[in-house]
FIKOL-543954 format. One record per atom (N, C-alpha, C, CB): residue number from 1; x, y, z. Coordinates in nm, 4 decimals, always signed. Glycine has a CB too. Layout:
+-----+----------+----------+----------+
!  nr !        u !        v !        w !
+-----+----------+----------+----------+
! NUM !        X !        Y !        Z !
...
+-----+----------+----------+----------+
***
This chain:
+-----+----------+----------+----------+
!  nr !        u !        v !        w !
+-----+----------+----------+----------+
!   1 !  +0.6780 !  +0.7883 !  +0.6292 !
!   1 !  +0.6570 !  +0.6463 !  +0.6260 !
!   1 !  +0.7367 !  +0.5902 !  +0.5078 !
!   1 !  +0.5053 !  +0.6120 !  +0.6152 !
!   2 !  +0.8263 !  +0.4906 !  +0.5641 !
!   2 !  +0.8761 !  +0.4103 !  +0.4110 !
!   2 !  +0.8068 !  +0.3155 !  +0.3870 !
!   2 !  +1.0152 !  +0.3472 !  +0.3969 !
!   3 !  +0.8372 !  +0.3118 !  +0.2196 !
!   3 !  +0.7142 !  +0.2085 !  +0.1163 !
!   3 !  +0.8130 !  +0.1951 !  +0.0568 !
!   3 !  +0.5632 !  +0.2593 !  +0.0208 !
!   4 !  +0.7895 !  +0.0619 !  -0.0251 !
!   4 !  +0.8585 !  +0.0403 !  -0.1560 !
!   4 !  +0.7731 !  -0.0176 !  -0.2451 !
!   4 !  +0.9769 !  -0.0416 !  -0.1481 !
!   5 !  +0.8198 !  -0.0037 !  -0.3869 !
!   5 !  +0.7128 !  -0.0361 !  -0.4684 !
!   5 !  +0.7262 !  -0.1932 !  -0.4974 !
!   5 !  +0.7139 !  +0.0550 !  -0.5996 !
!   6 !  +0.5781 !  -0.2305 !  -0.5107 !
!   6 !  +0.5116 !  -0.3676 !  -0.5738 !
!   6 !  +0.4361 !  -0.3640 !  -0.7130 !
!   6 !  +0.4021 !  -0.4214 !  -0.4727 !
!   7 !  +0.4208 !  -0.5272 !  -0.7503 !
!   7 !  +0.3821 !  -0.4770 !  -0.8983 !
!   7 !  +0.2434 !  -0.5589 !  -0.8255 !
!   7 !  +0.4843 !  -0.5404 !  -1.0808 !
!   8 !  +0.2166 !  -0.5708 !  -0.7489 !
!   8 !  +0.1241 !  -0.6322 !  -0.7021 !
!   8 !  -0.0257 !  -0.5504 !  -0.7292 !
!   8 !  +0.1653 !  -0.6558 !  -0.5633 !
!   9 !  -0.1520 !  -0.5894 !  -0.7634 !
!   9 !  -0.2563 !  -0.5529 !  -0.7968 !
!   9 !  -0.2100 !  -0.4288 !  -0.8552 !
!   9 !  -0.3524 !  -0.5547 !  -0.6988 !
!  10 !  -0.1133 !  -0.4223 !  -0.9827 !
!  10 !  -0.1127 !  -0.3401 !  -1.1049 !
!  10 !  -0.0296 !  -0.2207 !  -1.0404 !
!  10 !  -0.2731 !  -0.2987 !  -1.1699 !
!  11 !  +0.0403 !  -0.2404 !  -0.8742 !
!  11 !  +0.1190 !  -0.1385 !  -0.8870 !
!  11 !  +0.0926 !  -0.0862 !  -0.7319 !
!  11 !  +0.0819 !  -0.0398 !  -1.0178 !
!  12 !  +0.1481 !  -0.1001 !  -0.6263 !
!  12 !  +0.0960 !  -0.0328 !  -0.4509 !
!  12 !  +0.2667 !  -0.0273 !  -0.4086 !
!  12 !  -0.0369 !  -0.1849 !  -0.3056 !
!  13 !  +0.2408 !  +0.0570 !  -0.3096 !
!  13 !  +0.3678 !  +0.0835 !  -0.3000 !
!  13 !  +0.3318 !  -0.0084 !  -0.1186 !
!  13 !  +0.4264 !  +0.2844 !  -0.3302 !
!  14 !  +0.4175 !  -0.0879 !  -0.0431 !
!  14 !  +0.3529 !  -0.1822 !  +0.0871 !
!  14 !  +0.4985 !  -0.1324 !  +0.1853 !
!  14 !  +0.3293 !  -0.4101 !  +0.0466 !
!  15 !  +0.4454 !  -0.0759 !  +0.3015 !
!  15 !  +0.4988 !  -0.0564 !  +0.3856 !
!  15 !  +0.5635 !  -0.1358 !  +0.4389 !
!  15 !  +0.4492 !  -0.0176 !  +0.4365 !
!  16 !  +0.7122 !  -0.0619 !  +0.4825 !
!  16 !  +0.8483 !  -0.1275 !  +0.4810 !
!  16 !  +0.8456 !  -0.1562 !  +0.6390 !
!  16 !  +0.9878 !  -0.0240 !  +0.4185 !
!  17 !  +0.8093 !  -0.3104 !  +0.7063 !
!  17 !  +0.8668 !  -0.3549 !  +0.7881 !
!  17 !  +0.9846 !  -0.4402 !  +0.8802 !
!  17 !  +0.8190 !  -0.3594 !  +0.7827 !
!  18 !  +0.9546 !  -0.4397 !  +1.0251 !
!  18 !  +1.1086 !  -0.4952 !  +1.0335 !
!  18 !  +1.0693 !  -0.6414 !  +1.0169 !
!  18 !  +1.2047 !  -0.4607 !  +1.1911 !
!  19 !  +0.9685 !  -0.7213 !  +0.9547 !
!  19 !  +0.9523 !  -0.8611 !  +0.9266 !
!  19 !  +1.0003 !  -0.9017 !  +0.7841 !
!  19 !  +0.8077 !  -0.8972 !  +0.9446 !
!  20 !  +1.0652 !  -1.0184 !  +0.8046 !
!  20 !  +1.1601 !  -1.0452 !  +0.6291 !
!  20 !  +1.0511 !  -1.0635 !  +0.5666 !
!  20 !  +1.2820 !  -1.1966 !  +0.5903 !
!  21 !  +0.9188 !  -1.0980 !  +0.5734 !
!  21 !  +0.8522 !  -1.1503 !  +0.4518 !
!  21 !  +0.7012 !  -1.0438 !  +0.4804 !
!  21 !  +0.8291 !  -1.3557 !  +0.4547 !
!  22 !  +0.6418 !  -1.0281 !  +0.3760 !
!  22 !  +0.5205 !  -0.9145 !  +0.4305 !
!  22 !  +0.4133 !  -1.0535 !  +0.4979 !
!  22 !  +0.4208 !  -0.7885 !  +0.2557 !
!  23 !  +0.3467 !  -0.9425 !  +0.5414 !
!  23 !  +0.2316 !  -0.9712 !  +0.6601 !
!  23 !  +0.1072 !  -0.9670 !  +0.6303 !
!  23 !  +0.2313 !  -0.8836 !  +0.7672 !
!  24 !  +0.0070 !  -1.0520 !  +0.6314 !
!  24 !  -0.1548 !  -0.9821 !  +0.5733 !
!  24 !  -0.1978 !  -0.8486 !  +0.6491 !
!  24 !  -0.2996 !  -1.1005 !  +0.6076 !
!  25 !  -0.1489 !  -0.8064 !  +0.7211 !
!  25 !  -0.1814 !  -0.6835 !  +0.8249 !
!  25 !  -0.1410 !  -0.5730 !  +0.7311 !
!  25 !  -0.0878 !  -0.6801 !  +0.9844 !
!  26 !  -0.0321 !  -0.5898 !  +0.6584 !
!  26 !  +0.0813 !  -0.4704 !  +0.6502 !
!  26 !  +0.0412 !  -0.4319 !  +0.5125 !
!  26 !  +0.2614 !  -0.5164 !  +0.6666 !
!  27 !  +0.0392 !  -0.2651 !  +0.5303 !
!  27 !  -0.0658 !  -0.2319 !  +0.4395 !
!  27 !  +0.0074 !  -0.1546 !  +0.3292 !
!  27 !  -0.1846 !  -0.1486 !  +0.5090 !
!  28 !  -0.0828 !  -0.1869 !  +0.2085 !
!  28 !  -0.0828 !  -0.1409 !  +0.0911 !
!  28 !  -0.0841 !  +0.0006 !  +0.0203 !
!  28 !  -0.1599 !  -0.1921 !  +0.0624 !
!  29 !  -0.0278 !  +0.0888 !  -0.0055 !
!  29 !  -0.0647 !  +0.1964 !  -0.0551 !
!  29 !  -0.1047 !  +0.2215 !  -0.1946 !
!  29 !  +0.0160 !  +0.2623 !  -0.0274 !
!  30 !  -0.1810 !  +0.3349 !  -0.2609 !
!  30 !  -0.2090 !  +0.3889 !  -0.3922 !
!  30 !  -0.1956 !  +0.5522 !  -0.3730 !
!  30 !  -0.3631 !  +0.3383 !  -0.4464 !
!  31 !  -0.1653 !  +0.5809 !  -0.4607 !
!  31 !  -0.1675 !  +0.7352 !  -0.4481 !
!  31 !  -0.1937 !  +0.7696 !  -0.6588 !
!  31 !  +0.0375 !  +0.8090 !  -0.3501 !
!  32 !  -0.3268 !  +0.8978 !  -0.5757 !
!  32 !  -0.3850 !  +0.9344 !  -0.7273 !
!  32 !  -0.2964 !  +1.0418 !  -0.7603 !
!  32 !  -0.5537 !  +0.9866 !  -0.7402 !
!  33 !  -0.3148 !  +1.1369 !  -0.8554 !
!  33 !  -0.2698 !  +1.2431 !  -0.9819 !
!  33 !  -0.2455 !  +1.3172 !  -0.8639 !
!  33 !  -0.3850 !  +1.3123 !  -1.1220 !
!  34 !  -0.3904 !  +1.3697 !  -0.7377 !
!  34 !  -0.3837 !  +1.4915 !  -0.6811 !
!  34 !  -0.3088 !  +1.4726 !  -0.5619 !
!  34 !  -0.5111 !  +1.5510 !  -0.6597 !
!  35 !  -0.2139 !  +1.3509 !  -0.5325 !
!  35 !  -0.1277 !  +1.3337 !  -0.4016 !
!  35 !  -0.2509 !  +1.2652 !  -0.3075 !
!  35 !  -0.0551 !  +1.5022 !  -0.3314 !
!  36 !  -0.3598 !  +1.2334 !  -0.2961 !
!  36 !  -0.4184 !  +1.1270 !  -0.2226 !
!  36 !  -0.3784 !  +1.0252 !  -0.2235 !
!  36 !  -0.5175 !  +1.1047 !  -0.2400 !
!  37 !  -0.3939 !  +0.9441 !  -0.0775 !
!  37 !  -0.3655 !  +0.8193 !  -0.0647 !
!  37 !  -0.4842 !  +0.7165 !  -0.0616 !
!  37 !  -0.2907 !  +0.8133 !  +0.0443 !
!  38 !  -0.4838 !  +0.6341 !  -0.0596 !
!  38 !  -0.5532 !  +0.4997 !  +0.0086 !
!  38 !  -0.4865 !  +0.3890 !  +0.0361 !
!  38 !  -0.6511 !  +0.4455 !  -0.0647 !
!  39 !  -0.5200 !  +0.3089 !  +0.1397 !
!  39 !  -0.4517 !  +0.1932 !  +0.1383 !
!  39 !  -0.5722 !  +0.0573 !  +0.1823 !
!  39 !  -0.3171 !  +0.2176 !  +0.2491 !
!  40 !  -0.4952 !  -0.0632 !  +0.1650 !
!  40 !  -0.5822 !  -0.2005 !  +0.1799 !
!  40 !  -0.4836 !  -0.2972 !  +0.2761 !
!  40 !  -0.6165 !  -0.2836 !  +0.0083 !
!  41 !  -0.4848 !  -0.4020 !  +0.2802 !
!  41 !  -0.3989 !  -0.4647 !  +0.3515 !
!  41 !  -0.3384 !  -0.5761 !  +0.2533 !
!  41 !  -0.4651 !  -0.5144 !  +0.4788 !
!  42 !  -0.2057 !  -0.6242 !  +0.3018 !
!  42 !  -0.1278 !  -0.7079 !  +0.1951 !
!  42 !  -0.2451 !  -0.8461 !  +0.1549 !
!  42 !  +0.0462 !  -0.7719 !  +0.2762 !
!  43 !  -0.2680 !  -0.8566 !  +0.3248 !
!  43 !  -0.3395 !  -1.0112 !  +0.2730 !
!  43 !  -0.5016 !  -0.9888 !  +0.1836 !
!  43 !  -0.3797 !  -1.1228 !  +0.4473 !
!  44 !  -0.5476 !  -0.8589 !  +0.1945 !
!  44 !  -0.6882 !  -0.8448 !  +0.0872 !
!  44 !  -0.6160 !  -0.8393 !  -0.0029 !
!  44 !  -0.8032 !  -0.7207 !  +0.0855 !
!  45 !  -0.5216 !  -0.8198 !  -0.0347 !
!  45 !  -0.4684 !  -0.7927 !  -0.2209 !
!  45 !  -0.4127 !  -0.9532 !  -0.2592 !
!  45 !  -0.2880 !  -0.6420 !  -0.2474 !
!  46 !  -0.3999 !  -1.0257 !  -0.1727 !
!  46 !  -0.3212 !  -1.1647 !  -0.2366 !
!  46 !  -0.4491 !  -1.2308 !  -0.2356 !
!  46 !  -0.1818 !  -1.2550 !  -0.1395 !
!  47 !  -0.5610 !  -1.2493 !  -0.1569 !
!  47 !  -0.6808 !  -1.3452 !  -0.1579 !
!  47 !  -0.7680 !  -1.3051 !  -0.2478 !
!  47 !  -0.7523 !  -1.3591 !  -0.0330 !
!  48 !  -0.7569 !  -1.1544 !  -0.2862 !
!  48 !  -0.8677 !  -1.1098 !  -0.4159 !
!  48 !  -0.8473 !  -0.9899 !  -0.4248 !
!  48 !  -1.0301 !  -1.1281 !  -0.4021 !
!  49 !  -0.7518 !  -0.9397 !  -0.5777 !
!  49 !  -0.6971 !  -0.8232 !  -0.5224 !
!  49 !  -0.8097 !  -0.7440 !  -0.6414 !
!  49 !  -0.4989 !  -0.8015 !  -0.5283 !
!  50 !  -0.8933 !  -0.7914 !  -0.7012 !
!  50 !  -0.9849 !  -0.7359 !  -0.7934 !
!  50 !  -1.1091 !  -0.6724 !  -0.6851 !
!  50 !  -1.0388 !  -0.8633 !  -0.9107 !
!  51 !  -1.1064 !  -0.7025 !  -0.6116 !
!  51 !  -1.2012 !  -0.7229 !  -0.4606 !
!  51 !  -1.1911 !  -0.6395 !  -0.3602 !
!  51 !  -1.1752 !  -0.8441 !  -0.3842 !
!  52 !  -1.0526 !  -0.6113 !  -0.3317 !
!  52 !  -0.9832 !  -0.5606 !  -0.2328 !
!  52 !  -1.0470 !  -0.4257 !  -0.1690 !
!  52 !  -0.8504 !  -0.5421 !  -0.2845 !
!  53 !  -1.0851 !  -0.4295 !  -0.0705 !
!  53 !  -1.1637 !  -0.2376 !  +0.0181 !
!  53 !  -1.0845 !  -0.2049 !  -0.0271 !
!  53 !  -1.1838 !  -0.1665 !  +0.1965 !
!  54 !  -1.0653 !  -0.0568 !  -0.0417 !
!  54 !  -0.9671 !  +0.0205 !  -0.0195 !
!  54 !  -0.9836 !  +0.1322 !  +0.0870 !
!  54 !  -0.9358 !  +0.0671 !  -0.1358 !
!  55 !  -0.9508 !  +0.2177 !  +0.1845 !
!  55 !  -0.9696 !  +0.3233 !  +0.2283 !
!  55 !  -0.9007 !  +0.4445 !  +0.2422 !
!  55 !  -0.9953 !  +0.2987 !  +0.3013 !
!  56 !  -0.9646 !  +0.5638 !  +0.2658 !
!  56 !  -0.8994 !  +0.6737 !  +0.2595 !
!  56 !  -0.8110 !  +0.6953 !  +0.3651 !
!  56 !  -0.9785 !  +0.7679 !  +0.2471 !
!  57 !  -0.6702 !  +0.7300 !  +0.3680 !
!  57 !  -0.5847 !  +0.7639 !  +0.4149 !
!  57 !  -0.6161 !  +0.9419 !  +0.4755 !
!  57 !  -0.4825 !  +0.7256 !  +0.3139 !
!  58 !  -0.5435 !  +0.9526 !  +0.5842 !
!  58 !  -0.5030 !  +1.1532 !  +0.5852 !
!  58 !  -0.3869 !  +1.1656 !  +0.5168 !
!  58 !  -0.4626 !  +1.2437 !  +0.7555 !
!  59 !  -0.3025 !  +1.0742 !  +0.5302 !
!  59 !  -0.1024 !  +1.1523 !  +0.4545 !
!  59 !  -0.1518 !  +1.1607 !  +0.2966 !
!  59 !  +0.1062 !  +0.9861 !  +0.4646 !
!  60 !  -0.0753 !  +1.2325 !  +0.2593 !
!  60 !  -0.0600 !  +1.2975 !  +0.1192 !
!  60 !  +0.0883 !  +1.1889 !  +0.0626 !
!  60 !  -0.0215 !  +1.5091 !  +0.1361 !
!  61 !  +0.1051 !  +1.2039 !  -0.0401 !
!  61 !  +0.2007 !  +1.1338 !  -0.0996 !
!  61 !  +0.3344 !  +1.2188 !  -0.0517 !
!  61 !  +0.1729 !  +1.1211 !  -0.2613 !
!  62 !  +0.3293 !  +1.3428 !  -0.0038 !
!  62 !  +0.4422 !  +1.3794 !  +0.0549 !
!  62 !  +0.5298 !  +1.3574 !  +0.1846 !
!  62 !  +0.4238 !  +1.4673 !  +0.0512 !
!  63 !  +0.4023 !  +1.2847 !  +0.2310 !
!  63 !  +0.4508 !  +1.2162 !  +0.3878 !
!  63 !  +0.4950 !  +1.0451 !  +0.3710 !
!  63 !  +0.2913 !  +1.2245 !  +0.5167 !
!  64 !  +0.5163 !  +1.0343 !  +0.2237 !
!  64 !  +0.6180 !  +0.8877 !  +0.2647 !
!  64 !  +0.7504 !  +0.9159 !  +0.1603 !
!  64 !  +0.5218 !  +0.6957 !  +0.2148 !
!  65 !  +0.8472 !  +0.8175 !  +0.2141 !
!  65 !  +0.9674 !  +0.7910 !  +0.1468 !
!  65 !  +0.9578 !  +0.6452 !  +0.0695 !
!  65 !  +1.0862 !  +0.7969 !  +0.2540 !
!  66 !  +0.9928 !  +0.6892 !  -0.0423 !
!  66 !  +0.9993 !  +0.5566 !  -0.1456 !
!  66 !  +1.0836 !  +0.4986 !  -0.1663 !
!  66 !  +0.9765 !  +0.5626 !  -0.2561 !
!  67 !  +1.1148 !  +0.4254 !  -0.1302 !
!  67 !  +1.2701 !  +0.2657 !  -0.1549 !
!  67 !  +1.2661 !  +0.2179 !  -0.2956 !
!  67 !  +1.2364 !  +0.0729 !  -0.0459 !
+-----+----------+----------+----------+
***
């Protein structure tokens, strides 16, 4: 999966679509120390990103490519 990084809520890396501008759908990633992921969606992080669900992912930080 490609991501590129945001400084958005202190740092998510948001999946690279074919739309020019992101999407509230289009989702957010974090990845901890041990290669876990989670992700949220663009539009929970712009309306309240102190707030924001987050949930557990299956990919590991080795299953995306970073831009």
């Amino acid at each position: 999966m490609l991501v590129k990084f945001s400084t958005l809520a202190g740092g998510v890396f948001i999946e690279v679509t074919d739309n020019a501008e992101y999407q509230p759908s289009d989702r957010c990633f974090r990845f901890n120390k041990d290669g876990s992921v989670e992700y949220t969606t663009h539009g929970e992080l712009m309306t309240a990103p102190d707030f924001a669900r987050w949930y557990g992912h299956q990919y590991r930080a080795s299953d995306f490519i970073i831009a």
